[in-house]
N, C-alpha and C positions, 0 to 999 in steps of 0.2 A: 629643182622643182619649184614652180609658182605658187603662189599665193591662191590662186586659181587649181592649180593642180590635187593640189593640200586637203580645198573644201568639197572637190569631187570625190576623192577617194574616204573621204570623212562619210560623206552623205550614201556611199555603197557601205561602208561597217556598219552605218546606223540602220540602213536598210536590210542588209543581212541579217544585223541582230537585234536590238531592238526592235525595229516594226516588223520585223518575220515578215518577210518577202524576201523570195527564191526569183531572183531577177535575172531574166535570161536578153533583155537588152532594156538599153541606159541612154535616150537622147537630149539635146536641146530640145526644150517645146518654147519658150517665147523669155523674152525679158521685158522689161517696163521704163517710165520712167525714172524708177527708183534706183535702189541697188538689190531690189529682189531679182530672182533670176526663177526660172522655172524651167521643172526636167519630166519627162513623161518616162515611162517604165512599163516594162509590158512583165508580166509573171507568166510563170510556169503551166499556168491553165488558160493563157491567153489573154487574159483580163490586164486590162491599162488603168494605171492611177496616175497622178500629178505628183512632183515634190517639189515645194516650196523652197527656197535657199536664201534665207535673210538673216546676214550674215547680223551676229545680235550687238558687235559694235556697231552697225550701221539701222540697224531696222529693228522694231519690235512687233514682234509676233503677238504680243496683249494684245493690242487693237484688234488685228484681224481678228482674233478666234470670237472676242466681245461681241463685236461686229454679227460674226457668225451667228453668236446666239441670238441675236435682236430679229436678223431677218429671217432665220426659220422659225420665229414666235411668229413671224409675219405668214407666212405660209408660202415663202416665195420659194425659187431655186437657187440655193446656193451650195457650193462643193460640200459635203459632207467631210468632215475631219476626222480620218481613219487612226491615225498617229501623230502623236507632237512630241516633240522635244525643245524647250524653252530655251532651255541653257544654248545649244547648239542653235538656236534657229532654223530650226527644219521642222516640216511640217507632211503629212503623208497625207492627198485627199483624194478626193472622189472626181474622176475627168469627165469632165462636160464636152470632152471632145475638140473640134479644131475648124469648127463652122461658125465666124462671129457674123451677128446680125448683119453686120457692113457686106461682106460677102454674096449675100442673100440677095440683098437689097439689089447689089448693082449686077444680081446673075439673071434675076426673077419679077420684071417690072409688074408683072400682073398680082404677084403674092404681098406685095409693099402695105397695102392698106391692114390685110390680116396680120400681116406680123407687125407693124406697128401698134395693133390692139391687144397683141398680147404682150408687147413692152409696157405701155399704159396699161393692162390690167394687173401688171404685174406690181408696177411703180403703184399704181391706186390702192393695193395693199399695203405697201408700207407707208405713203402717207396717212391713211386711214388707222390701222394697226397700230403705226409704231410709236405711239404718241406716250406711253407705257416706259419706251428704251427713252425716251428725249434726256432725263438729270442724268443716266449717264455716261453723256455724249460733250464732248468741248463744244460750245455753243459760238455758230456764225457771226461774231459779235462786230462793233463797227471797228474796233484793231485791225482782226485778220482780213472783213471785206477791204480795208484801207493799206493792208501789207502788202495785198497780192495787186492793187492796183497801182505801185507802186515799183512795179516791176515793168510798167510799160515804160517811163522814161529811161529805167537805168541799163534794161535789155533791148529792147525794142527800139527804141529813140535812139540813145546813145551808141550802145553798141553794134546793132544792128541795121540801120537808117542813117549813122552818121552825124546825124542832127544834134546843134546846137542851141539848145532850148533857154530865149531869154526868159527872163524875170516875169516879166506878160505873161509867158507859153506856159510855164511854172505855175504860176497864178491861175490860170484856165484851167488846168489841168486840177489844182487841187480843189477849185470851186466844183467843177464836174466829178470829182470822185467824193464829195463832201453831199452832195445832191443824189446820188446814185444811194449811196450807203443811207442815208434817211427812207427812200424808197424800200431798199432792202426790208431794211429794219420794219418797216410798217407792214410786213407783209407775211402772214399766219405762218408759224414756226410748226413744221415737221421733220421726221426725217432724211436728212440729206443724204443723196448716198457719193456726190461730187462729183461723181463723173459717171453717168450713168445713160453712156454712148453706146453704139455700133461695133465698137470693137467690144465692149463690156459685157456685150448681151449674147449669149452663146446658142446657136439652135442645137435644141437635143431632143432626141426621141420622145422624151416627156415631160412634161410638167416646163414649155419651152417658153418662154429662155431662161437659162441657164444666167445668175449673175456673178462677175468676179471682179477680181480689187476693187471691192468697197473697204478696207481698214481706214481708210481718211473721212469716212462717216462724222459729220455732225449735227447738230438743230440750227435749221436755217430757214432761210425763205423756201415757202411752197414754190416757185417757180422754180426753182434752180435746175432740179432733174430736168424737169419738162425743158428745158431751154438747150442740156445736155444733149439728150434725144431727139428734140424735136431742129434746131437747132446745131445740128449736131455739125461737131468740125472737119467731120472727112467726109461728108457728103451734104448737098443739100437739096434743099424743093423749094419751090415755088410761095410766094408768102402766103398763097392762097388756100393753097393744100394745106401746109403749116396751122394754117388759122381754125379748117375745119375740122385737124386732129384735134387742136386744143378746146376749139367749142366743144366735140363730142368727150374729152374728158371733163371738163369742168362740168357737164350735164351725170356724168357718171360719179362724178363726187357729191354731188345734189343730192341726187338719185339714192345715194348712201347716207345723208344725212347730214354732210357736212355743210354747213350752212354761210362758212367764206365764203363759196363758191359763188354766191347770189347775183354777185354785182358782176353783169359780164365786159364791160367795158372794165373794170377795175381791171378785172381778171387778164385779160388783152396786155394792159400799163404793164401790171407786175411783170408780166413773163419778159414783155420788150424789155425791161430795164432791169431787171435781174440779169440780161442777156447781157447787154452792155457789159455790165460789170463782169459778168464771168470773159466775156469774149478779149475786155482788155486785159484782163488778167493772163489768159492763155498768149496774147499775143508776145508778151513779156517772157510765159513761160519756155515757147517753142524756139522763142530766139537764144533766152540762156539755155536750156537743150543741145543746142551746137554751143556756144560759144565756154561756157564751161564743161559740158560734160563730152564735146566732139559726139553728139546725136543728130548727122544732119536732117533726119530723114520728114521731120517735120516740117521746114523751111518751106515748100512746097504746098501745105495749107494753111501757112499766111494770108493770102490773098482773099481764099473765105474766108476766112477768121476776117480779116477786116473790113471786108464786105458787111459783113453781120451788126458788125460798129455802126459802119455810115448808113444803113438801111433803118435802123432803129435810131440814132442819133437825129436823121431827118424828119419822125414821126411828131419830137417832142420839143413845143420850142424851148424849155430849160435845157435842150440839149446843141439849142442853134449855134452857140460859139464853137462846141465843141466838133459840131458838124464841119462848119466853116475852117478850122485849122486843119481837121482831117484832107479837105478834098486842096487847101492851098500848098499846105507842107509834107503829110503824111505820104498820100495820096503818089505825088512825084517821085517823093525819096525812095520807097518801094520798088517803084521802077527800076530806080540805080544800083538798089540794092540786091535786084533778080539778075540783074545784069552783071555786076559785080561777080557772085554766086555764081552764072551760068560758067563766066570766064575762066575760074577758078576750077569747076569742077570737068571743064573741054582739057585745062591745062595739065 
């Protein structure tokens, strides 16, 4: 019996007995890019929940449930926690279903602008709100913005591009993640939820969308969600649509009283270059994704992902070297590197 085998049959006792569910079927519902794993379950009156599976050497369930309580102070949607068990890592909740915003998006071109308003009114409640949850939250400081951008040369560059980055490129590189991270930093601390995408956002009958994996929640820069969403890595729009989402939130934070909001070209800066930084950092993340954990399935929205770099890289000239190396070196090696990848996966 696996290792795997083991935590199924673990997580049917605990269902059986402890969380009292009479479960008449047991499937896969999705995994991440963690080591959580998630199971849907349908009971005996029909009724469907979710069960969490994070295994407690590898994951901890504190954050999530913490989490939880911050954004239903908020008044957002998030799974309701029917049962936990700490020790085991398992967790019993409430299913938002199997319709992520992304789905919608690309089934539904006419509904795009409504359900984007209810992603932004939903995010404008926890920035608003959540200001209450921020001491205690690990705060986006300039370590971790500087950790994860530190993941483009050694995944991205290195391992996935091939590329041999002199002393110069090195140099470039940490002047442009040294400039980013000052931006960050200058720029009104709320609620992060980190990844607060397409796939995150779940349509449901009510109170829609529905959010999940938020437990990597911290206080960070205002733009970041927005950059998530709006910005988003597996689909995108037009910069122009983009802009007019973000004007008509910054006018709804206004509107509520928050008074960052005021400065709208400020407001434009932050979001680009908040973007920057998340966008490099993911591009790092998708590559180690396959290369350590064999997930290729990201490889594939790279090329947005780095689209999003050089489109915001070109707006800003603090950002023109780093433009410049993108479209000389990056730019090509990608190429070699889809090609590589196609070979490999024909083979």
């Amino acid at each position: 019996m696996t290792d795997n085998d083991r935590r199924i049959e673990a997580i049917r006792a605990w269902l059986a007995g402890p969380a009292g569910q009479s479960v008449v079927r047991f499937e896969p519902a999705s995994a991440d890019a963690s080591f959580r794993r998630y199971f849907r379950i349908w009971r005996a009156d029909g009724a469907t929940r979710i069960v969490m599976d994070a295994p407690p050497e590898k994951e901890d369930t504190g954050p999530y449930c913490r989490v939880t309580r911050m954004l239903e102070a908020c008044g957002v949607h998030v799974p309701t926690i029917e049962a936990l068990d700490e020790q085991r890592g398992l967790l019993l909740l409430e299913d938002l279903g199997s319709m992520p915003l992304l789905s919608q998006l690309q089934a539904d071109g006419a509904s795009v602008d409504a359900l984007y308003a209810e992603a932004l009114d939903s995010l404008a409640r926890i920035q608003l709100r959540g200001h209450a949850a921020l001491g205690q939250l690990p705060r986006y400081d300039a370590a971790a913005l500087a950790r994860e951008m530190q993941l483009l040369p050694e995944w991205f560059c290195a391992r996935h591009l091939r590329l041999e980055l002199s002393a110069a490129e090195h140099e470039l590189l940490q002047s442009s993640f040294a400039f980013l991270i000052r931006e960050a930093l200058a720029q009104p601390v709320v609620l992060v939820h980190r990844d607060y995408h397409s796939r995150n956002l779940m349509i449901t009958p009510e109170r829609s969308p529905g959010i999940i994996d938020f437990q990597d929640a911290v206080a960070g820069p205002l733009g970041y969600d927005l950059v998530s969403l709006l910005k988003d890595c597996y689909i995108a729009w037009p910069r122009v649509r983009v802009l007019a989402w973000l004007e008509q939130y910054r006018r709804q934070l206004l509107d509520a009283g928050f008074n960052a909001a005021a400065d709208a070209s400020g407001f434009v800066r932050g979001f680009d270059l908040i973007g920057v930084q998340r966008h490099i950092k993911v591009l790092g993340i998708f590559a180690r994704l396959w290369y350590r954990d064999g997930k290729r399935g990201y490889l594939a929205d790279l090329p947005r992902v780095l689209a999003y770099v050089r489109e915001a890289a070109a707006l800003y000239s603090e950002l023109a070297p780093l433009q410049a190396w993108l479209e000389q070196r990056v730019v090509p090696a990608l190429a070699g590197a889809n090609e590589r990848e196609l070979r490999r996966s024909v083979a």
